[in-house]
N, C-alpha and C positions, 0 to 999 in steps of 0.2 A: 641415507635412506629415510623416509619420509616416515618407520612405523615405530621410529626411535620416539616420534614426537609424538604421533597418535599413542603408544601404547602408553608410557609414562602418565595421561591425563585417567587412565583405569586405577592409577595409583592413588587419585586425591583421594583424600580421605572426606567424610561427612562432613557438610558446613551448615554450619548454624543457620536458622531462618533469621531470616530480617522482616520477611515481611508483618503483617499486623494485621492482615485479613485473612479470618477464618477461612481454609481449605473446602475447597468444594467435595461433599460428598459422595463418592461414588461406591458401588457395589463389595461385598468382599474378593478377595483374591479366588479365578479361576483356580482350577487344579490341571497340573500338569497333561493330564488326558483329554483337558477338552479344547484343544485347541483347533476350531474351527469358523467359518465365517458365520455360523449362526451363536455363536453365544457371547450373548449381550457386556457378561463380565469382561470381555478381551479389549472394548472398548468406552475411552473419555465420548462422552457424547460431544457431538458437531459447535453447538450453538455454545457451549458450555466451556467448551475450550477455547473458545472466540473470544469468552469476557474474560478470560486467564491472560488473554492476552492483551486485551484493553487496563488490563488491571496492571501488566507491568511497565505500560506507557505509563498509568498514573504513579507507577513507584520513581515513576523517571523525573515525574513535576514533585515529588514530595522530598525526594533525595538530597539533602542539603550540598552534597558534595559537589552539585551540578551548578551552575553559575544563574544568577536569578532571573534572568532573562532566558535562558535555556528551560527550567523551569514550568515557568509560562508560556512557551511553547509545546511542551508535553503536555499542560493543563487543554489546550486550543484542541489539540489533536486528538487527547483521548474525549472529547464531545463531537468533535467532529465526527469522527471513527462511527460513534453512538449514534449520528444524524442515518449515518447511510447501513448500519446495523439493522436497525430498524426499518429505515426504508425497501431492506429487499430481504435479507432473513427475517425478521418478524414477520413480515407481512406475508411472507411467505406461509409461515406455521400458520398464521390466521386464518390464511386464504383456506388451507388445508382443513382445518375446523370446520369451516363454513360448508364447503363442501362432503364435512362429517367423514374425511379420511382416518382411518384406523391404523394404517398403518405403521408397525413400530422402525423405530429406527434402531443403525447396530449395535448399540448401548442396552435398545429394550424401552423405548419411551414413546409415546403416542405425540401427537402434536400440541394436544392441549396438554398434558406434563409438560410439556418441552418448557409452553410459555410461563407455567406456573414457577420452573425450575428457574429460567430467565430473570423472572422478576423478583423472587428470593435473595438472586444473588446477585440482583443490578442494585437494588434497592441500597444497600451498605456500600456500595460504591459510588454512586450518585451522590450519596451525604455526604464520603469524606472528598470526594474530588469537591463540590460544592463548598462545604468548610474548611479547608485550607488554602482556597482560593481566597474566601471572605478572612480568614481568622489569619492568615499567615503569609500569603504572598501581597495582598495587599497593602499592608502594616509594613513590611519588607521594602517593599517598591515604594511608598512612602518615603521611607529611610532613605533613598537614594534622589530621592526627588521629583519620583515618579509617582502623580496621583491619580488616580482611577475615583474620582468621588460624589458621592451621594449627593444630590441637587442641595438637600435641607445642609451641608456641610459650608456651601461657600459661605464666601465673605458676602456683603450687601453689594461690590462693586464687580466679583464676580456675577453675580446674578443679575446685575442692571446688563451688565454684557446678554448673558444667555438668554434673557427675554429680549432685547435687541435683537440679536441672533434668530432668534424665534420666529420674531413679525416679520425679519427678513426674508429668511429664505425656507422656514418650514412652514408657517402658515397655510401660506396660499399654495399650497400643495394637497392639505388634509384635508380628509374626506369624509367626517363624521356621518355615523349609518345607526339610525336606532335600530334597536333592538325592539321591536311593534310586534306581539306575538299574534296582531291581524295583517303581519308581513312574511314574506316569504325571510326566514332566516341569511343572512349575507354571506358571501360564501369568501373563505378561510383559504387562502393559498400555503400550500406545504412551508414549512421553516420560516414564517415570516413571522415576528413580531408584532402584539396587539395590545390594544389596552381594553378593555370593559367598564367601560365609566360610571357610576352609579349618579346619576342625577335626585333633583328636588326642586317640582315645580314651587314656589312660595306663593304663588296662587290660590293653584288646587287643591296644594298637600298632595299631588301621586310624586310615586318613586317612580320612578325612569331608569333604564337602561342604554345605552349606545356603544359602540365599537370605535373605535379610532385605530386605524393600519397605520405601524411605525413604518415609512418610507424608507425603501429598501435604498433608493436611489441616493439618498445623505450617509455620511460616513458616519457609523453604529456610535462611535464616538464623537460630541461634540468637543473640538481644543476650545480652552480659555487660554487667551493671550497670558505667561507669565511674567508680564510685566506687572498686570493687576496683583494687590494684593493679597495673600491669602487671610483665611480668618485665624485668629489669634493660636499660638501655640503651635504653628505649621511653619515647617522650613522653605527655605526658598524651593521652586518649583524649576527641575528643568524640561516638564511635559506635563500638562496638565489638559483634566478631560473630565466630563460627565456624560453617563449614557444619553442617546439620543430620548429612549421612552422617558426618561423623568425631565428632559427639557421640556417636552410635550405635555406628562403629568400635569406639569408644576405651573402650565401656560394655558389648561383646556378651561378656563372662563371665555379664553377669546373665541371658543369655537360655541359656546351656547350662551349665549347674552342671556339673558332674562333666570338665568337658571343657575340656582347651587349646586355644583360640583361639593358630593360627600367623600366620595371616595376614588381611586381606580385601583386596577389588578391585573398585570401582565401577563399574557399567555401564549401559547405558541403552540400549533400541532406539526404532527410527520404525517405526511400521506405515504400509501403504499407508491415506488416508486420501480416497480420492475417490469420490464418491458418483454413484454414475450411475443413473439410473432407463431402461429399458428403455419401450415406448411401450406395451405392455398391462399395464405397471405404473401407470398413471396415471390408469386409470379413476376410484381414490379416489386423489388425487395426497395428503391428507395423512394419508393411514395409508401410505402408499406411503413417505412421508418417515421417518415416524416408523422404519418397519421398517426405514428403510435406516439411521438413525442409530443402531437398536439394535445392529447390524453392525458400527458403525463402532466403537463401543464395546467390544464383546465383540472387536475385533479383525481387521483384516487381514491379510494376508502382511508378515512385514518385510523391510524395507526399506535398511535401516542399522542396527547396533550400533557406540555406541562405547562404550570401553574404558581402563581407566586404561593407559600405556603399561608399565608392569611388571607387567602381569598375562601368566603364562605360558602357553606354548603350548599344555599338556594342558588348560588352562580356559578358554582360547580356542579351541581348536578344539571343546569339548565342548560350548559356547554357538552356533558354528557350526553344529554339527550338530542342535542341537536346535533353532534359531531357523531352520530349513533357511535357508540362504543362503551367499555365496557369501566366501572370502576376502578376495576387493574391494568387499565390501560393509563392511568393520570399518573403522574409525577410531581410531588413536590419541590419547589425550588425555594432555598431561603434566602440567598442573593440574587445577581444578576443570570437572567436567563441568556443562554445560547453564550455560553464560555466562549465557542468556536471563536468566536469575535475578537479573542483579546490576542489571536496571533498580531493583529498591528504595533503592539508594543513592541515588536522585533526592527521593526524601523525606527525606535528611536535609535540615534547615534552614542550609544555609550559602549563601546566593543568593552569593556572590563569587564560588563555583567552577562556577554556571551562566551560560549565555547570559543576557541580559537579556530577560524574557518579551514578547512582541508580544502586546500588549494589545488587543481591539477593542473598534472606537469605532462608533456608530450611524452611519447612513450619510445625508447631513445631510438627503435628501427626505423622509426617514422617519420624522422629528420636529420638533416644533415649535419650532425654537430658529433663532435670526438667522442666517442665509445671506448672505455678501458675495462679490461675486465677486472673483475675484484672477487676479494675470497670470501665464497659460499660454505655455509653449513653443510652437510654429506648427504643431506635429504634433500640439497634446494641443486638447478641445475648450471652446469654453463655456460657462461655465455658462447654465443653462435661468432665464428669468426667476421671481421668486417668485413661487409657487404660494397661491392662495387658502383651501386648507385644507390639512388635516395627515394625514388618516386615509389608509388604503391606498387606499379606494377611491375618492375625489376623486384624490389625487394622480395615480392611473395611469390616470383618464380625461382628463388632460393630458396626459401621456408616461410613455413605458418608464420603466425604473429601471434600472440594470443594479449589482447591487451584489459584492463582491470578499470571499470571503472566506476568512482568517478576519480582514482587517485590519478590514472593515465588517464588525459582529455578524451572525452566524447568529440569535441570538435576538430581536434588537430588529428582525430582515425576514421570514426565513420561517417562526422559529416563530408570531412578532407577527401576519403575512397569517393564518396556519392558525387561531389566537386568534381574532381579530377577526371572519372568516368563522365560525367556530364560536358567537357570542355574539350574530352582529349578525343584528336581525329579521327583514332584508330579502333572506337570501340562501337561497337556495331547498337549494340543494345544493351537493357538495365531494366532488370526486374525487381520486385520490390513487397513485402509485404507492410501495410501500414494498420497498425492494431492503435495505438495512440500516439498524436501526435501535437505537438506547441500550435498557438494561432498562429504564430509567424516563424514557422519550423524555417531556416535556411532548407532542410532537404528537400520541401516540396516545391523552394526554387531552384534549388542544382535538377528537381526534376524536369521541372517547366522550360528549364535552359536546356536539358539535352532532347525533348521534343521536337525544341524552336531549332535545335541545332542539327537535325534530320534522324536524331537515333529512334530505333523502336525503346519505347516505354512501357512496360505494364506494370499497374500496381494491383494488388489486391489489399482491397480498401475493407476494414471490419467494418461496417455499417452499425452492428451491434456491441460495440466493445461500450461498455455500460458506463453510463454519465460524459462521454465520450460522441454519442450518437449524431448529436448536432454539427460541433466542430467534422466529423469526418465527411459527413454527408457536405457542409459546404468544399471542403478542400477536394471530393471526389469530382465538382459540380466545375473550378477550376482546373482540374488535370483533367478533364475532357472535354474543354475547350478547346485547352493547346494540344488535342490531339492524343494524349497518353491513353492507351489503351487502358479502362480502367473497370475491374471486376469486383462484385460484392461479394467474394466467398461462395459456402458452398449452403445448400438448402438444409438447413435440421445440423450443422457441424458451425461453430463460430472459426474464423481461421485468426490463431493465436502466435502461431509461428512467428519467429524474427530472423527474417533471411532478405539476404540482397545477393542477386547474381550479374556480371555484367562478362560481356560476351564481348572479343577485343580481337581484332585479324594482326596477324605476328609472322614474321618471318617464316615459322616454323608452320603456318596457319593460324584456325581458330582454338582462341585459350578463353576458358572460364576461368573468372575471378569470385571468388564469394565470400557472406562476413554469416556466419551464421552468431547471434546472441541470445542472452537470455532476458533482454532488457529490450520495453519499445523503442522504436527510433522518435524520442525524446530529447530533445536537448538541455528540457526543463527538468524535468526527472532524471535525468543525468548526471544531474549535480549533486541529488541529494538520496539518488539507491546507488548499491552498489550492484553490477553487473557484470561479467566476464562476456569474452566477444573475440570466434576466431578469425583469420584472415587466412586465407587460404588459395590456393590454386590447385590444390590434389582435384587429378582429374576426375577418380573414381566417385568421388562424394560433389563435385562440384558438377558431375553429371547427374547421381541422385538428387540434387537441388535443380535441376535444369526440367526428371522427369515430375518431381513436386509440383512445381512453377505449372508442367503441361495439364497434370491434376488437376489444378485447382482454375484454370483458367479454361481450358478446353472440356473436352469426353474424355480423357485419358484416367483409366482405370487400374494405372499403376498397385501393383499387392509386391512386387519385391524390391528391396533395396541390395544395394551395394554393402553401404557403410552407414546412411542415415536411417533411424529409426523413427519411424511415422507415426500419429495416432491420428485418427485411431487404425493404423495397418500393423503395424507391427510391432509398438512402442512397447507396451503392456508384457505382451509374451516374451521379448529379449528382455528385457527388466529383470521378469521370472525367470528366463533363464540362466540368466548373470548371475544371480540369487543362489538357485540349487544347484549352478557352478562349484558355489563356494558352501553349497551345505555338502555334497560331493569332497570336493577338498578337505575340510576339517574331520570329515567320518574315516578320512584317510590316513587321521595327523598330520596333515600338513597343514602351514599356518590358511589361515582365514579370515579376510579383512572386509567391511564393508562401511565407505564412509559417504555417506548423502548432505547434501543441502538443500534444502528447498523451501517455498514457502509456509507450504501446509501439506500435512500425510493425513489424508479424513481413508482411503481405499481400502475398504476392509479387506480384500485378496490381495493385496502388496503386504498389509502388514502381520496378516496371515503367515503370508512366505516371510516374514521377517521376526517372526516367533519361530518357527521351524529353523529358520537359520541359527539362531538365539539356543535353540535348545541343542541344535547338533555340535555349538561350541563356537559356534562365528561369533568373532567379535564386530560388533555394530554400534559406530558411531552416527547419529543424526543431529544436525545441525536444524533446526526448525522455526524460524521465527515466528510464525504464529497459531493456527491450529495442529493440534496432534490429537490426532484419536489414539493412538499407540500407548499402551500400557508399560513404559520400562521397569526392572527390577522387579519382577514379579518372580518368585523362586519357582524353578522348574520350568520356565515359560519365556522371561524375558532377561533372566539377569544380568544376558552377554547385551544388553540394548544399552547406552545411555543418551538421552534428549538432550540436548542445550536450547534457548532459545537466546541471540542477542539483539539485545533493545540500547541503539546507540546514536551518535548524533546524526548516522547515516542509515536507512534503512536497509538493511541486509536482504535481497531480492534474487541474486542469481542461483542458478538451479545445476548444481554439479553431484554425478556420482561417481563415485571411483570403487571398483572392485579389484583385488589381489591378484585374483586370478591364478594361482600355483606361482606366481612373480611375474606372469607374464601381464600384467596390469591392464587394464580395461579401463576410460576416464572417456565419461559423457560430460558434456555442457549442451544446453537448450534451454528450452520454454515451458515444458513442464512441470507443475507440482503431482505429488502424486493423490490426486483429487479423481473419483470417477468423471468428474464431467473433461478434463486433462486427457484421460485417458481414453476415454470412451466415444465423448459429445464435441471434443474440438481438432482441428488441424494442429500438428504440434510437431515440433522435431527436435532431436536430439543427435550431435554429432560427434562420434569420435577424438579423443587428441592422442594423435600419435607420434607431434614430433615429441624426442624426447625433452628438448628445450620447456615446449608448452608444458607438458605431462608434469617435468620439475617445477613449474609456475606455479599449478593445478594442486600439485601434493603441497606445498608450501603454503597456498594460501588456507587450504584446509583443515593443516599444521598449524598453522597460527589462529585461527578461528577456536580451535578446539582448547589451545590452552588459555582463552583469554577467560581473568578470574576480576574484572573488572564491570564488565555488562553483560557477561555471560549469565543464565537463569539456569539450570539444573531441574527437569522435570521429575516427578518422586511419583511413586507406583499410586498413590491415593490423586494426585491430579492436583497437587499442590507445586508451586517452582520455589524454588529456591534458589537466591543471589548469591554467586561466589564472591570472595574476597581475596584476597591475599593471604597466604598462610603465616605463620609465624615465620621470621626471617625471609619470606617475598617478595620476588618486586612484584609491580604493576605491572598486569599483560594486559592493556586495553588493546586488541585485534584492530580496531579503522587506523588506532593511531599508529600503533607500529606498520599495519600495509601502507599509509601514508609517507610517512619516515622512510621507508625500502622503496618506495616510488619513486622519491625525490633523492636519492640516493642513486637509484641506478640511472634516472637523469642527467646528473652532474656526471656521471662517471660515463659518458655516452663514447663512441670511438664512428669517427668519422663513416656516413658510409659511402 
């Protein structure tokens, strides 16, 4: 049984903090009486737990344990993170100021707290992600032979290189723009790299100003050949690099002849980058899009500039005022800006100093190859006896599939279904939702081929699935070409759902086939989130996916389901009623289980019901990688709650709930988190797992989730996390890597089908 595993993790005792950043402040402890959606104390505010969670990406670049190149890769990511933070949640809160919204949020905070609150607690984050990068992985990476260095660092023979380099191919590129305050100010594109050059006519005696744009189009790093020398005291080099801004720095005489170069100072803004469409914009939703990403391009309000940290006040405040914004909108940086940049270090070729890569392995229903069964724990299931054929479609008129990935291939299940269906004679049609997708996804060619090959096609294409908007709009622009019937969603709802249905004439008649997940149809994010994804033929849900499809494409005003739950139709209130199912049960004495995963819990009526649960005696496991408003362990209130978040080499993405149910078990998987805009503002689905195969998959993967004391984080009633460890006499439970290991294991042990 699966609650052997879950209950045991109620048993860990208290672990130490590791971490070394001061806990974000929050409210005192609620009192048992007030537990409702209006008080503020019940919850972590939004924005706040968003840097809690940026903060344990950065525990992930500090963590010696991790290999150095792994490292550096969480250094890229938590700035990146911080690029598109800013870009739509800040700008967000700004926009609302401007507008003089008052509005509090569920915590009790207005918009301008929010930002003040933001910047409190980014500020000591910025400096140590900043300084361990400069103070510690650099010196590190060195050591290996790896150098990222400061222009004034090379040798002479290096440098005769990078001015070569220079006149060659960045030169006659740059585009020096004074800074003439009898000129219109030059206008500053979001995330790009800049220099502020301080000139000296030797003529006149004026000081001069000018701007020099680092060229996005040359790679951020310039390589020096490691054959050259290095300067003295330096070991051999097996990559070697200097940023692009100080090759330029260190070369801008050639861009102003007659004139002393004193100084320069790097800087860089975020513009607001959120894309809203208004609802009599939507008449043509993709010229609507297009215009709104022209916008986006040509520029927002900004939002943030940072700055090298010795650049002076007269040129800081002059940047101020031209970028209108606010003093606490600037950022000091004392190294190199826009970290994001240094994920290229992950191409060099030294696998020692990365993680060891999780490989996936086909998932053994889904191919011809020997299947034996082997001995399960008493929570984990069966295997299903062998199956008579091998293709998709024999297999899942036996049973479900439920496949895990990225341990089991994305490519060998549901690009291989989409293939297959695209080829095979007998299937009539292929429905498809596309929320994100690769430039050169194979699915939108297995699409294109079952068009050309006479099937009906329809997708429904998210036009607005955010940073995404360009890529879909052209692939929408190709699938109705080749004739694929192809739809923008619905007006004021984003369609978020991940479903594929395909329609196949059989002996018996017509069969629906369907993959509901919780993952886009990716094959690049495939690799590196993890997602669950069933296969299926049950008629009864692969009809409610048939009247979804009618929803969202036609008038069809679909309000009841079979077995899928819709948002926003039904989603939210089965939830709830799942919920006070099992506060029902536990007021009974009977046991009472409740275990979730998801991305982010912000809904203050889900977590609501999950205090109520909490107090009636339900025991509540949540699984959360990155926002939680949720308060655990609060005495009276939440102490049956406990949060985990893990932060691993794979991002933890899929979205599973499982309820006890009196034993008679309820296990959702879908697309949503439980976020008002999820439940409220998008198309979403979640679907049953009833074989008991899956269901055992389901409790197993959630089993092992829950005990892992390796990247597992422990959230604490004040809004602080905490890293498990291993206990005295413990092994290592790292969760990707043991689902990996059990992947490749039930692999090998495959039985013919």
């Amino acid at each position: 049984m699966m609650h052997r595993e879950f209950d045991r993790l109620q048993m860990l005792s208290a672990l130490p903090d590791t971490a070394s950043d001061a806990p974000t402040t929050y409210a005192s402890d609620p009192q048992p009486d007030e537990v409702t959606v209006n008080n503020s104390q019940l919850f972590f505010n939004r924005e706040l737990s968003w840097l809690e969670f940026n903060n344990r990406v950065l525990q992930e670049a500090l963590d010696p344990r991790n290999p150095l190149l792994e490292r550096v890769k969480f250094t890229a990511i938590f700035s990146s993170n911080l690029d598109e933070y800013f870009m739509v949640r800040v700008s967000g809160l700004k926009q609302q100021v401007e507008a003089e919204v008052t509005k509090r949020s569920p915590d009790g905070c207005t918009p301008q707290e929010q930002l003040e609150a933001i910047r409190d607690r980014l500020l000591p984050l910025v400096y140590r992600h900043q300084r361990h990068f400069q103070r510690a992985l650099r010196p590190q990476l060195a050591a290996h032979g790896i150098y990222l260095m400061d222009y004034r660092e090379l040798s002479l023979d290096q440098k005769d290189f990078v001015h070569q380099y220079f006149q060659q191919h960045i030169a006659p590129i740059l585009t020096p723009l004074a800074l003439d305050p009898r000129q219109p100010f030059p206008y500053i594109a979001s995330l790009t790299l800049n220099l502020v050059v301080q000139l000296h006519n030797p003529i006149t005696g004026e000081r001069q100003l000018a701007r020099v744009k680092v060229p996005e189009t040359l790679p951020r790093f310039t390589q020096i050949p490691t054959s050259l020398p290095m300067a003295s005291g330096r070991g051999d080099a097996i990559w070697c690099a200097v940023p692009l801004e100080q090759v330029i720095a260190y070369n801008l005489e050639a861009l102003f002849p007659g004139m002393q170069v004193t100084e320069y100072y790097p800087f860089r803004i975020t513009r607001d980058a959120d894309l809203t469409l208004e609802k009599d914009e939507a008449e043509d939703l993709l010229l609507a899009i297009e215009q709104k990403l022209r916008i986006r391009r040509t520029g927002g309000s900004v939002v943030r500039l940072e700055v090298h940290a010795s650049m002076p006040d007269a040129i800081r405040n002059l940047l101020i005022h031209e970028m209108e914004i606010m003093p606490e909108d600037v950022y000091d940086m004392e190294g190199i800006l826009c970290l994001r940049d240094v994920m290229v270090l992950m191409d060099i070729p030294l696998p020692d100093l990365k993680a060891n890569r999780l490989k996936s392995v086909p998932h053994p229903c889904l191919r011809p190859l020997p299947r034996k069964r082997r001995n399960r724990t008493d929570f984990s299931p069966a295997k299903a006896a062998p199956l008579a054929a091998c293709d998709f479609f024999s297999v899942l008129r036996q049973r479900d599939v439920l496949v895990h990935h990225p341990y089991q291939s994305f490519d060998d299940s549901v690009q291989a279904f989409i293939a297959q269906a695209a080829h095979d004679p007998h299937v009539l049609a292929i429905k498809m939702t596309l929320y994100r997708t690769s430039g050169d996804s194979p699915i939108i060619e297995s699409l294109i081929a079952a068009a050309e090959n006479g099937k009906q096609v329809a997708t429904v294409v998210e036009l607005k699935a955010r940073f995404d908007e360009e890529n879909n709009i052209n692939w929408a622009r190709i699938l109705e070409n080749v004739g694929v019937h192809v739809v923008y969603g619905l007006v004021g709802l984003k369609t978020h759902t991940k479903l594929v249905l395909v329609v196949r004439r059989e002996d018996d008649g017509l069969r629906r086939y369907v993959h509901v997940g919780t993952g886009n149809y990716n094959p690049k994010t495939a690799q590196v989130y993890t997602d669950v994804g069933l296969f299926t033929s049950n008629n009864d849900l692969a009809t409610d996916v048939a009247d979804l499809f009618n929803y969202l494409t036609g008038y069809s005003r679909q309000n009841a389901y079979r077995k899928l739950l819709v948002a926003p139709v039904n989603l939210r209130d089965r939830l709830l009623h799942h919920i006070h199912q099992e506060i029902d049960h536990a007021k009974q004495g009977r046991h009472a289980r409740i275990v979730a995963q998801m991305n982010a819990l912000v809904d203050p009526k889900m977590i609501v019901a999950l205090y109520e649960a909490s107090q009636a005696g339900v025991k509540v496991d949540l699984i959360v990688r990155g926002i939680c408003c949720l308060r655990p362990g609060v005495p009276g209130i939440s102490e049956n709650i406990r949060v985990i978040s893990i932060i691993g080499q794979l991002l933890e993405h899929s979205r599973i709930v499982y309820f006890h149910n009196g034993g008679e078990e309820k296990i959702y998987i879908g697309s949503a988190d439980w976020m008002p805009r999820n439940l409220d503002r998008r198309v979403e689905a979640m679907a049953p797992i009833e074989s008991p195969e899956a269901a055992g998959e389901i409790k197993e993967i959630l089993g092992i989730l829950l005990a892992d004391n390796r990247q597992a984080w422990e959230l604490q009633s004040d809004g602080h996390y905490v890293q498990r460890h291993p206990g005295y006499r413990c092994s290592e439970q790292r969760a990707q890597h043991i689902l990996m290991e059990m992947a490749v294991q039930s692999a090998k042990l495959g039985t013919p089908t």
